[in-house]
C-alpha positions in Angstrom: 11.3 6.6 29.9 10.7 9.4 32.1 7.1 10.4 31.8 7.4 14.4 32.1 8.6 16.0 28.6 8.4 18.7 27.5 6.7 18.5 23.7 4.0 15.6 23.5 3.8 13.7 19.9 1.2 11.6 18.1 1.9 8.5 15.3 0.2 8.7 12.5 0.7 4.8 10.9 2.8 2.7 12.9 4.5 0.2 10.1 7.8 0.1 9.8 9.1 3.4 9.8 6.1 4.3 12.8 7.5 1.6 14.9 11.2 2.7 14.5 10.5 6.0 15.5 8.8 4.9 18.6 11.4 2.7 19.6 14.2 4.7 18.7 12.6 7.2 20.9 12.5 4.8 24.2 16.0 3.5 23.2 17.3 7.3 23.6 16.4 7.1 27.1 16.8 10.0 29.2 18.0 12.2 26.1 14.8 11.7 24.5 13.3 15.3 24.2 9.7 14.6 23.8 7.0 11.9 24.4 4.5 10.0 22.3 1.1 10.0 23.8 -0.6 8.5 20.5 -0.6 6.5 17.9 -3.1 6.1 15.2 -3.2 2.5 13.0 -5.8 0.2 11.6 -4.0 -3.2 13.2 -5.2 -5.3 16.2 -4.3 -4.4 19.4 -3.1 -8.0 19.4 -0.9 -7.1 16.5 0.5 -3.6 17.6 1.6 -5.2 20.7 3.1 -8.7 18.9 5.1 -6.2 16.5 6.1 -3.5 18.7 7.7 -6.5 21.0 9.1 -8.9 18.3 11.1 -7.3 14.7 12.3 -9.7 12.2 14.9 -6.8 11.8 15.7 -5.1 14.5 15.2 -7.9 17.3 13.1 -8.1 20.5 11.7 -4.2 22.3 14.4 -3.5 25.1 11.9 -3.0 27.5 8.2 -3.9 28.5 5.3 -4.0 26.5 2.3 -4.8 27.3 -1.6 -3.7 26.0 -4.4 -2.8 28.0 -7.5 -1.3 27.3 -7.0 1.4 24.2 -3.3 1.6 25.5 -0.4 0.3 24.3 1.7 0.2 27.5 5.6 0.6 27.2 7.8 0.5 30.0 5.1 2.3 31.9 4.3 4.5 29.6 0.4 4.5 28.1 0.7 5.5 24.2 -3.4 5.8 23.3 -4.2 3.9 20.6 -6.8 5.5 17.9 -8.0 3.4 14.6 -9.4 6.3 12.2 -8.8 5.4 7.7 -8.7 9.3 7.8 -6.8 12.3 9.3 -10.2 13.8 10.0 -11.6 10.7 12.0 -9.5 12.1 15.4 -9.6 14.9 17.0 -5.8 15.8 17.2 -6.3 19.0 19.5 -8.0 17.2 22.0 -4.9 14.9 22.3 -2.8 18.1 23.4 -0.1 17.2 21.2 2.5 19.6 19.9 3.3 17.7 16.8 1.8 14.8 14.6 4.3 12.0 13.0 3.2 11.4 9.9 4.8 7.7 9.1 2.3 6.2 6.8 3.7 7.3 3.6 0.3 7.8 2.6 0.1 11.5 2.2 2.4 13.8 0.5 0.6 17.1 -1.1 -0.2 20.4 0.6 -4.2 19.5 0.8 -3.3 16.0 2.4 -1.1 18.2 5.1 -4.5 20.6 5.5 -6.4 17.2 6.1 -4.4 17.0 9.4 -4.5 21.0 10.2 -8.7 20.9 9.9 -8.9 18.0 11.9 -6.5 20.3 15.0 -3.3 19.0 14.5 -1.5 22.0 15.1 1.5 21.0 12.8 2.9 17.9 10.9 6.0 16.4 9.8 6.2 14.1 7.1 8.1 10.8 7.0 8.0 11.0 3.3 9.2 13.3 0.6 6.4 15.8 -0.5 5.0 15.9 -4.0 6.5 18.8 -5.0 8.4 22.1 -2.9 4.8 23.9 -3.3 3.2 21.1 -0.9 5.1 22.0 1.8 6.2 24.8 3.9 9.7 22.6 4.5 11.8 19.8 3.6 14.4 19.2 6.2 17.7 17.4 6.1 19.3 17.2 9.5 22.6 18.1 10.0 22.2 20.2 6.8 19.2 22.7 6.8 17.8 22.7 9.8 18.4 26.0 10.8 15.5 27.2 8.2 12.7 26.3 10.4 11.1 29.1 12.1 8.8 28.1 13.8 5.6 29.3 11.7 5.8 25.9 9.8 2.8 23.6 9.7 3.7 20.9 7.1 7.7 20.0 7.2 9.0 16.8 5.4 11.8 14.9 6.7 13.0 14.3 3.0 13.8 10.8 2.4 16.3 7.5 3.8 18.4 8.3 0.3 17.9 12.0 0.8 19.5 12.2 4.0 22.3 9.7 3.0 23.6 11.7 -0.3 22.6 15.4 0.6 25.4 15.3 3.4 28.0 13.6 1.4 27.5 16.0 -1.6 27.4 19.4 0.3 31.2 18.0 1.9 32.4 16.6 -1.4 30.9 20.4 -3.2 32.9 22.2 -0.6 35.5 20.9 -0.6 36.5 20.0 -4.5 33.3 21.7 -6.9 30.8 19.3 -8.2 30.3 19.0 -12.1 27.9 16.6 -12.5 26.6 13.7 -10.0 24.9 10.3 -10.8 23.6 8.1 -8.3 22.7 4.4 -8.1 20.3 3.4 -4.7 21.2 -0.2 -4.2 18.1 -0.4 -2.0 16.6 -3.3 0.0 13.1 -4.9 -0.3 10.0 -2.6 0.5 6.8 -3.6 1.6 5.4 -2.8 -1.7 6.8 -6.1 -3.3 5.7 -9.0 -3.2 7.3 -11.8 -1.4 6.1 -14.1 -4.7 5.2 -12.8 -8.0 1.7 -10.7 -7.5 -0.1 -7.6 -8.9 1.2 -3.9 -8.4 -1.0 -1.4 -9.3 1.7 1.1 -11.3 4.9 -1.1 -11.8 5.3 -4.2 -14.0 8.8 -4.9 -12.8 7.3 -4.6 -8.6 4.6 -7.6 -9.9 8.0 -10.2 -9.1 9.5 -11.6 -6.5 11.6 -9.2 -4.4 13.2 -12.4 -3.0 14.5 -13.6 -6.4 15.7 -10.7 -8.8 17.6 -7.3 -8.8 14.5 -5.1 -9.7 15.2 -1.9 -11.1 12.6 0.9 -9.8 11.9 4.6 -10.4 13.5 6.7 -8.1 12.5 10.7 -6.7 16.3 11.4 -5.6 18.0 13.7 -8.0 14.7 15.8 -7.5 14.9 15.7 -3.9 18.6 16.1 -3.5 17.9 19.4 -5.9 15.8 20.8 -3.3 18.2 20.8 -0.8 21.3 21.2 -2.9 20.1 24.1 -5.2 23.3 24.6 -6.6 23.2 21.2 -8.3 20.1 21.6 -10.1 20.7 20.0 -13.1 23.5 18.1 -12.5 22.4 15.1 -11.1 20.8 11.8 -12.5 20.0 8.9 -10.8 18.2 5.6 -11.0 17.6 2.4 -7.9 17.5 -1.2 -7.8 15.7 -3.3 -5.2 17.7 -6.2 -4.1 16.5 -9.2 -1.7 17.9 -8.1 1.8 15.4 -7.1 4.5 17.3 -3.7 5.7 20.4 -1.5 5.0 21.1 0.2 1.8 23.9 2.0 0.1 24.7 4.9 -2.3 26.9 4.2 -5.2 27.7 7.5 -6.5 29.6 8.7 -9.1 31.0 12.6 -10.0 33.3 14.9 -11.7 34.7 17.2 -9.8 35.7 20.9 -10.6 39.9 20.0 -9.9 42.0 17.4 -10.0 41.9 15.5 -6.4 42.8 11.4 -5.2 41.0 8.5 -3.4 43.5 9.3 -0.2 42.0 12.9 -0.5 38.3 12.4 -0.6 38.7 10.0 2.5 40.4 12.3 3.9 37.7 14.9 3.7 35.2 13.0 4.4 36.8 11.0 7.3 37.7 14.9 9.1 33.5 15.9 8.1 32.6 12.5 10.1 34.9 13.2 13.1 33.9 17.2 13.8 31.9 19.7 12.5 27.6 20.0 11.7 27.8 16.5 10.4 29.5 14.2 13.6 26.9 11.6 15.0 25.3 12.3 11.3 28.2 10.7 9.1 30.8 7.7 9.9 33.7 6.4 8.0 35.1 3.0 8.0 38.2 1.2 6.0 37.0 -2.1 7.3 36.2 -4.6 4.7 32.1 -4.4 5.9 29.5 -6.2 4.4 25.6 -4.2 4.8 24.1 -6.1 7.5 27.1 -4.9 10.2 25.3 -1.5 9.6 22.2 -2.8 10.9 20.4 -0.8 13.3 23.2 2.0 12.6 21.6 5.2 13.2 24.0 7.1 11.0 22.5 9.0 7.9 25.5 7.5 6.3 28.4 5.6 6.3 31.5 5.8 3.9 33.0 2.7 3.1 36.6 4.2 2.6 37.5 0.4 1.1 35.7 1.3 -2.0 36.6 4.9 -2.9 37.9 5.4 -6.4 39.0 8.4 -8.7 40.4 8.2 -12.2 40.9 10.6 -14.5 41.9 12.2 -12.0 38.4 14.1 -11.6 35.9 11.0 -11.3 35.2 10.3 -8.0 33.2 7.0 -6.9 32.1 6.3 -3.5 29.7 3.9 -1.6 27.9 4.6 1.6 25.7 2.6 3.8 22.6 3.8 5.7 20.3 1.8 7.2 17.5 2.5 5.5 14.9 2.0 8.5 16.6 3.1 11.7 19.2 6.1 10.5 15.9 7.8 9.2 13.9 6.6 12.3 16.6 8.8 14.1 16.5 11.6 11.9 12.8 11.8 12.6 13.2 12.3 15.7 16.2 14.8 15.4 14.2 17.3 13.1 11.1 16.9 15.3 12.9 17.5 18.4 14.2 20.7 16.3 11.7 21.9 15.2 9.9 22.2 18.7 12.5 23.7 20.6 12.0 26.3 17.6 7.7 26.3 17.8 8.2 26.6 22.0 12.2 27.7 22.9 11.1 28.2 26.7 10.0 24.9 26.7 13.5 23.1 25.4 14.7 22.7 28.9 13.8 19.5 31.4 11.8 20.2 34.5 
């Protein structure tokens, strides 16, 4: 990767979502619009440079990787390499960075944000959704709402992986027929906060079993946060998640009523013209091949409609599935809202030297 950019970036936690933005970035090439300098995580340098080389998921780094010293070296590149519990243990402004990637999942309310802001970060985005709209100044769905950043933002979220799967389906879907009422099922692979064999968790019985043997129902934040984004649907939407034992890639089952009478042929039609042109192309795909969820591996799509399994009876219940890869799509859309919201902060800087 080219070494002159025009925004510099700093990791905050470099587990799985961390790591997928940073190689997501160097995958982009040439097109990526900004660089990472830092990168802040408890682990070995022995271990940041093992797993930034080798995923169980996503396969071997497409490039060189190498540490030295306090840097983690890719393809030439020397990302610094911090180990601070806290926010306030670094001194962000002295990293000149224009932006901190919060990929923890740690933090999540407006005084955890103010954590980062003290300690001279001079803003943040959020790989998780915030605790509530008051915590933070945005929550951004690319491809949807992007366009509300100003600028004067210091603490953005970047939503959610189901977020930014259903948000784009239901604004289309809206549109184009009305939306009555919504519910949603997250048919969601394993998360590192199950255990491989049965084991405590400290505020879920049914997350104490093996995420390799059962279907797990979990509590889910969704209708709240598709709400926030989708207004108009406030109080229309329910919707519950299973974990099921895959590593990667998730779908959407959703469910609605729509305000006239439409078909199956209709809604794909719809949605297939939204995934081809428009806001949402290179955010959305369609497919009528019979798929199965790890060909969407390493897809970096928001979503992907599975045409196969559209369904409407009634004739105003609609039933669709979509795929997202639960890891890389939002990896991407980390970097898309980031690289957004700079050219905003600094607009004479958006262009390459």
């Amino acid at each position: 990767m080219p070494h002159l950019r025009p925004y510099k970036v700093a990791l905050n936690g470099y587990g799985r979502i961390g790591r997928c933005v940073l190689r997501a970035l160097f995958e982009r090439g040439a097109k990526a619009g900004f660089e990472i300098v830092a990168l802040n995580d408890l682990a070995d340098q022995a271990s940041l440079e093992y797993l930034t080389r080798f995923d169980s998921t996503h396969g071997r780094f497409p490039g060189e990787v190498k540490v030295d010293g306090d840097c983690l070296h890719i393809n030439g590149d020397c990302v610094k390499v911090m180990r601070s519990a806290t926010p306030e243990g670094i001194d962000w402004a002295a990293l000149g960075i224009d932006l901190v990637l919060e990929c923890s999942g740690a933090y999540n309310t407006r005084a955890d944000g103010q954590r980062f802001l003290d300690a001279g970060a001079p803003r943040v985005l959020f790989s998780q959704p915030m605790a509530s709209e008051a915590d933070v100044d945005a929550t951004v769905v690319y491809g949807i709402n992007q366009a509300c950043l100003t600028g004067s933002e210091r603490l953005v979220s970047n939503a959610s992986c189901t977020t930014n799967c259903g948000v784009p389906l239901l604004r289309v879907l809206d549109q184009a027929f009305g939306i009555e009422y919504v519910q949603i099922t997250t048919i969601h692979s394993a998360m590192n906060d199950q255990p491989v064999i049965d084991a405590y968790h400290h505020e879920d019985l049914r997350r104490t079993r093996s995420a390799f043997q059962s279907v797990i129902p979990v509590s889910t934040g969704l209708a709240r946060g598709i709400e926030r984004l989708l207004p108009e649907l406030a109080g229309r939407i329910q919707a519950k998640a299973v974990r099921v034992p895959t590593v990667n890639v998730s779908c959407l089952d959703i469910t609605l009523q729509t305000a006239r009478d439409t078909s199956a042929a209709e809604v794909n039609r719809v949605l297939r013209e939204a995934a081809l042109e428009g806001p949402l192309k290179g955010l959305l795909a369609y497919t009528e091949l019979p798929h199965a969820s790890c060909d969407f591996n390493h897809d970096p799509h928001s979503a992907i409609v599975d045409a196969s399994q559209t369904r409407v009876s009634g004739p105003r219940l609609v039933n669709l599935l979509a795929w997202f890869d639960n890891e890389w799509g939002f990896a991407n859309r980390m970097l898309d809202v980031a690289e957004h919201f700079l050219h905003v902060v600094h607009p004479t800087r958006n262009k390459q030297p």
